[in-house]
N, C-alpha and C positions, 0 to 999 in steps of 0.2 A: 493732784489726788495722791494721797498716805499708800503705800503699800498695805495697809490696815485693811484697807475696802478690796485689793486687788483679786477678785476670783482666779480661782484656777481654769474654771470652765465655766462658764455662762449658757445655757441651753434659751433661746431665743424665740419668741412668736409662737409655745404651741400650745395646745386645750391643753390644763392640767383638769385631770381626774385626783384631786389631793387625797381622798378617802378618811378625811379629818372627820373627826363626832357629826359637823355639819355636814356633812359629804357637800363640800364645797366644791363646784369645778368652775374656773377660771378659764373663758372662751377662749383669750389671748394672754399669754403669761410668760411670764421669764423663772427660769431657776437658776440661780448662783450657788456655783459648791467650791467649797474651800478645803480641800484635806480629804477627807472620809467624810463630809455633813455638809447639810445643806444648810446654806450659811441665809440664804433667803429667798421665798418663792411669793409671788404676787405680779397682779396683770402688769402687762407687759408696757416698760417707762417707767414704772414704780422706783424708788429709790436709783435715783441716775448715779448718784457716787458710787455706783457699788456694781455700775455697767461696764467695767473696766477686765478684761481676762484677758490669763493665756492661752486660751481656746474658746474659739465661739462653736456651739453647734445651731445648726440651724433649724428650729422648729416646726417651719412652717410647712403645713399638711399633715402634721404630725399629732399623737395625742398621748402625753405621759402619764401614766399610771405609776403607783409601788410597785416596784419588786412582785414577783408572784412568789406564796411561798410555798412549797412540798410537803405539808404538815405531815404525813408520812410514806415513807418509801424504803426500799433494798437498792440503795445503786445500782452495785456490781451485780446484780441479779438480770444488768442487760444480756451479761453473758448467757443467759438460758433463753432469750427472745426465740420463742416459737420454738422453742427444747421441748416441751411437755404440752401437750394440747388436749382440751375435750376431758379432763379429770375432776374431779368431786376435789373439793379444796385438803380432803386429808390425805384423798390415794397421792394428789399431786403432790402434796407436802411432801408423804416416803420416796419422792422418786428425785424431787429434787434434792430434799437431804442426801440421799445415796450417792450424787454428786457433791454437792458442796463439802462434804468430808472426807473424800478422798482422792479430789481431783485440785480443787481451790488451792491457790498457793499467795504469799504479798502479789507478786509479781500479775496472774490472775486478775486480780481483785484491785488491785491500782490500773489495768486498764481499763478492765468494767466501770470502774467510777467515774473513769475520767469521758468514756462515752457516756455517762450517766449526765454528767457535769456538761458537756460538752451539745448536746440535748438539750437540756433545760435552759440551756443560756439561750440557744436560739429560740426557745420557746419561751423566754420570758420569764424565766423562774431563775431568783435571786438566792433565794434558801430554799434549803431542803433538808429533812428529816433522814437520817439511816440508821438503821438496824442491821449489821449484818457484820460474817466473819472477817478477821485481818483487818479491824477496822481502822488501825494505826497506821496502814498506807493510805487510807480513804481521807485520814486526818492530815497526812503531813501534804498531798496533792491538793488539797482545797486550799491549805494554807500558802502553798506556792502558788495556786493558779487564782487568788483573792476569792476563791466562790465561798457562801456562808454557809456553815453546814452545822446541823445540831447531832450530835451520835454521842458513844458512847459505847462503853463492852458491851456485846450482848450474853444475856443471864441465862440460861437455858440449861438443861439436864442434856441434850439433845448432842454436845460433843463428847458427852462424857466426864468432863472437868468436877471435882468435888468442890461441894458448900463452899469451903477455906479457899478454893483458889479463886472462884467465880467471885465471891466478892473482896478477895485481894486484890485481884482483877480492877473490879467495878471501882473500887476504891484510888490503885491507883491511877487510873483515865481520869477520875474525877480531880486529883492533884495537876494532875500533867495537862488537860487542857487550861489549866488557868495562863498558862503560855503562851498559848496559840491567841491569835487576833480574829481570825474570823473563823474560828470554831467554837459553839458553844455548847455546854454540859447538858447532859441529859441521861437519866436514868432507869435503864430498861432490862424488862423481862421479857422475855419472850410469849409467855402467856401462863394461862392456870393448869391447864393438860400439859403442857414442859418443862414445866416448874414445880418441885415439891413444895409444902407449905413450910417449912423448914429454911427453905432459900427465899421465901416470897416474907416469910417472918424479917430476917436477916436483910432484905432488902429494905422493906419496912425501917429499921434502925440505920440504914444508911441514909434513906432520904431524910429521915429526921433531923441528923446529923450534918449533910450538909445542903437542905437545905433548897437541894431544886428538884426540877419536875421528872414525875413517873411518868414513864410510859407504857403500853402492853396492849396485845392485841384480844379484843373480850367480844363473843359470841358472833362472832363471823357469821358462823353457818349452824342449818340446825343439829347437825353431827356435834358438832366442841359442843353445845346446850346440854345435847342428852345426856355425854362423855361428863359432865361436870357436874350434873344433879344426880347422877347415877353412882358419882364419887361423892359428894359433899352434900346430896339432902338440898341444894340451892342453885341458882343462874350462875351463872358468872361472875356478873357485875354485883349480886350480892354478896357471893364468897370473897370480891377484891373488898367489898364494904366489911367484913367478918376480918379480913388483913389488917385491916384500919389504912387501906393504900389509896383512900380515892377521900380527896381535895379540892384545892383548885387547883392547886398544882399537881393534877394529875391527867392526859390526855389517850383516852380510850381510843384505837384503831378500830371501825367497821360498826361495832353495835349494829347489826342487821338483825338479829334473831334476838329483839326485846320487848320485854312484857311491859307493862304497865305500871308495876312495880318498882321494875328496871329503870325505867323514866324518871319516876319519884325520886329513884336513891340516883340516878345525875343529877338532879336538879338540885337536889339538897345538900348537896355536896360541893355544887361550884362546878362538877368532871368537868373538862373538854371533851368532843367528838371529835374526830378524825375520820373522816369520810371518803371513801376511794370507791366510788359507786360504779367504775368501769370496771375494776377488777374482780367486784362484788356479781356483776351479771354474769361478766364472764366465767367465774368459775361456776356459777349457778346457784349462788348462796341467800341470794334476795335481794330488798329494796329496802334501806335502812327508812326508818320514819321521820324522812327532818325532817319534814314541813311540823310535825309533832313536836320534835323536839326543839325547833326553834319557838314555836308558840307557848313553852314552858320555859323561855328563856337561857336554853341551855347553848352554851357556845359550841357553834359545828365551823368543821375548820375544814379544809381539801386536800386529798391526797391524790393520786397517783398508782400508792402500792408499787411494790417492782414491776419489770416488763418483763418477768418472762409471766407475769398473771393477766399483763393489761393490754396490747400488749408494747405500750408504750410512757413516753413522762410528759406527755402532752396534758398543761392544766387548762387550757385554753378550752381545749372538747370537751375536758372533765366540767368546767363551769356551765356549758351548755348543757350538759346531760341534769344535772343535777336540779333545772325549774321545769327541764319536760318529764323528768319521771315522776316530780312529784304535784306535776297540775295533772297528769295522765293518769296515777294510780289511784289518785285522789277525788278525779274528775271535776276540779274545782283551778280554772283558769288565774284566780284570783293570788295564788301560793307564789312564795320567794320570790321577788317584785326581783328584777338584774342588779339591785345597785344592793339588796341584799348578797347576793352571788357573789360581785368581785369582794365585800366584805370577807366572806367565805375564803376567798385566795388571796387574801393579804391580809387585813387588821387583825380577821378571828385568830390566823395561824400563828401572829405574832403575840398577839393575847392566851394562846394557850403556852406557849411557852416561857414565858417569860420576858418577851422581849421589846413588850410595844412601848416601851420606851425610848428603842433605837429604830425600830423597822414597821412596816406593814401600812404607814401613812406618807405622803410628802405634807415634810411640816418642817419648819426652821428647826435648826439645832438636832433634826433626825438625822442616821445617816442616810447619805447618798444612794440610795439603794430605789433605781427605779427605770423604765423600760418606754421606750419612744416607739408606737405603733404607726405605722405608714398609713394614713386614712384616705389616703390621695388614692383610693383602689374603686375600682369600678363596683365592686360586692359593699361597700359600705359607702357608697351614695344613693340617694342623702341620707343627711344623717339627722334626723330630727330629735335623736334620743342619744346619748353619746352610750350612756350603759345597755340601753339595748343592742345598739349596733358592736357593743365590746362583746358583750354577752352569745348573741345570736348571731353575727354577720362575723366577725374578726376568726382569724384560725392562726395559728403559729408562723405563719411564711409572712404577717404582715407585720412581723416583730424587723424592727430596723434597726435600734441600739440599745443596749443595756449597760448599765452602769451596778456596779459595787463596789460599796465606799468608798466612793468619787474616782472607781478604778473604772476604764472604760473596756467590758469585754466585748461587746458585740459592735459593729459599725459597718450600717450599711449592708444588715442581713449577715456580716461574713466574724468569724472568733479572731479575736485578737490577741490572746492570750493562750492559745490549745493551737498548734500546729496540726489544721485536716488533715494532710495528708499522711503525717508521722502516725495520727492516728486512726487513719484508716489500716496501715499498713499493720499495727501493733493491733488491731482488731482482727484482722488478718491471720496473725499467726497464732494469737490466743484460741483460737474458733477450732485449729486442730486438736486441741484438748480433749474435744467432745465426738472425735471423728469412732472410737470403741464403741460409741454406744447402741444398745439394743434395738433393735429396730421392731 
């Protein structure tokens, strides 16, 4: 046998869940990866020249899905977990700002992520979305630690920074990640109330320019609604439509408080949704409408939100939550069938961004980006539905291995790439930061 065929890892005997156009799943299967990509996935004995690697894993009991992705979230926002509790999404807003401006530091905010990152791996989540300040240490830590992460400056009036610097700023991040390997460009504002039209104009011209996707958080709650048609005569989502900023390449955080309207101009425009429906209750903001908005064809994709809103980065709960609230609010049993769902945490969130070229399916020539669930568990026997029992029975502790671009970080439940206990210790001492605070 050619060194040609030789995989690097061969994963052996488990269900793949591929999440291809077919939503194909493969009862027994093998996956070969070679480098960063998966060089070829199909039932298991399939192409024997190419059974040959320097690692085998072993599948069996096991069922691989993609990657889950974090369509949006605040990392470092672990640092405030249970910091602010029981507030209205704006009083919460002033109280965390008051923090992150004059306490956050690189140093801060590279441990926050890396509990962020460190998180998600055992839960299953490959990519993820960030918004948030000192985001150049959050870039150069994913790039050390292979996790994939989509950021970028964030835009906002909210530090203070003038027009000329926010998008000097935004401009150079978007030079400088063409560097990095597993971080990709993404261009964000903070929102319509933090944002003049002036910097939302100017942002406008830069996405045109180069080319990739907006992002921004639009009508949350009914407070930002009022705050925006009280300024602008309009929603939200039609003042970003008055910006000329909503595409396809443009992906909306939350849409909870929208009208019908509001519907019309996502659909017609291609938007993405961004959906964080744990963080959405808990601050008490509402029940976004996707069972509506998937039946207009509009792409909803799963978030997270930070953890000091949610108050954690578990997408696995998130996928469960999001077909009981909306067969419950709905009263119609019938809504977001499971295999809709994991769409939702993988394909959609690769598709809003740009990327489902590389990520969101297992499919040859994609990368390696995907997650081996332990089904050998007492709570998901039997299994007559693999998507229901992923959907409704699975929770994050039955995550067993993760791979990113053919990099192995999780194995056997434990990180392989994030030292625990370094970073419990450095969790640790960052936590005194917040020891001044008001009680």
């Amino acid at each position: 046998m050619g060194n040609q065929t030789r995989m690097d890892i061969l994963i052996k005997d488990c269900q793949i869940v591929t999440m291809d156009e077919e939503h194909t799943v493969i009862d027994r299967g093998d996956i070969g990866i070679k480098g960063e990509d998966i060089h070829f996935i199909g039932p298991a004995g399939e192409k024997p020249e190419m059974r040959e690697a320097e690692r085998i894993i072993d599948g069996r009991g096991k069922v691989a899905v993609p990657g889950l992705i974090n369509a949006h979230g605040h990392l470092a926002m672990t640092l405030f977990r249970g910091f602010v509790e029981d507030l209205k999404l704006q009083k919460w807003l002033e109280r965390v700002w008051e923090y992150e401006l004059t306490v956050l530091n690189e140093e801060s905010v590279r441990i926050g992520s890396k509990i962020a990152m460190a998180e998600m791996i055992q839960g299953g989540v490959t990519t993820a979305h960030d918004m948030y300040w000192h985001y150049r240490a959050t870039m150069d830590l994913a790039e050390s630690i292979g996790f994939r992460l989509i950021t970028g400056s964030p835009i906002t009036e909210v530090g203070g920074d003038s027009l000329e610097e926010l998008i000097s700023e935004a401009r150079d991040t978007l030079d400088l990640i063409e560097d990095y390997r597993t971080v990709h460009p993404v261009l964000q504002a903070h929102s319509i109330y933090t944002t003049s039209p002036e910097i939302m104009n100017a942002v406008r011209e830069l996405k045109e320019e180069y080319g990739v996707t907006f992002t921004t958080h639009a009508s949350e709650n009914d407070k930002e609604v009022e705050e925006v048609q009280q300024k602008f005569g309009v929603s939200p989502i039609r003042q970003l439509e008055k910006f000329q900023l909503l595409d396809e390449r443009s992906v909306l955080a939350h849409c909870v408080q929208v009208t019908e309207e509001d519907l019309e101009i996502l659909q017609n425009h291609g938007v993405h949704v961004a959906h964080c429906p744990e963080s959405n209750l808990k601050l008490g903001s509402g029940i976004a409408p996707v069972a509506a908005m998937t039946e207009l064809g509009i792409n909803v994709c799963l978030g997270t939100d930070g953890a000091a809103s949610n108050n954690d980065l578990d997408m696995i709960s998130e996928m469960r939550l999001i077909p009981l609230l909306q067969k419950g609010v709905n009263q119609d049993p019938r809504l977001i069938p499971t295999a809709k769902v994991l769409e939702m945490a993988t394909t959609a969130g690769a598709r809003a961004y740009g990327l489902e070229d590389q990520i969101g399916s297992l499919e040859e020539g994609k990368k390696a980006d995907l997650v081996l669930l332990d089904f050998d568990r007492i709570h998901l026997k039997p299994c007559h539905d693999v998507y229901a029992n992923l959907v409704y029975s699975a929770n994050k502790f039955d995550v067993d291995t993760v791979l990113i671009a053919g990099r192995v970080q999780l194995e056997g439940g434990k990180l392989t790439t994030i030292d625990r206990e370094e970073l419990l210790e450095e969790a640790a001492a960052v936590s005194g930061m917040f020891d001044a605070r008001e009680e």
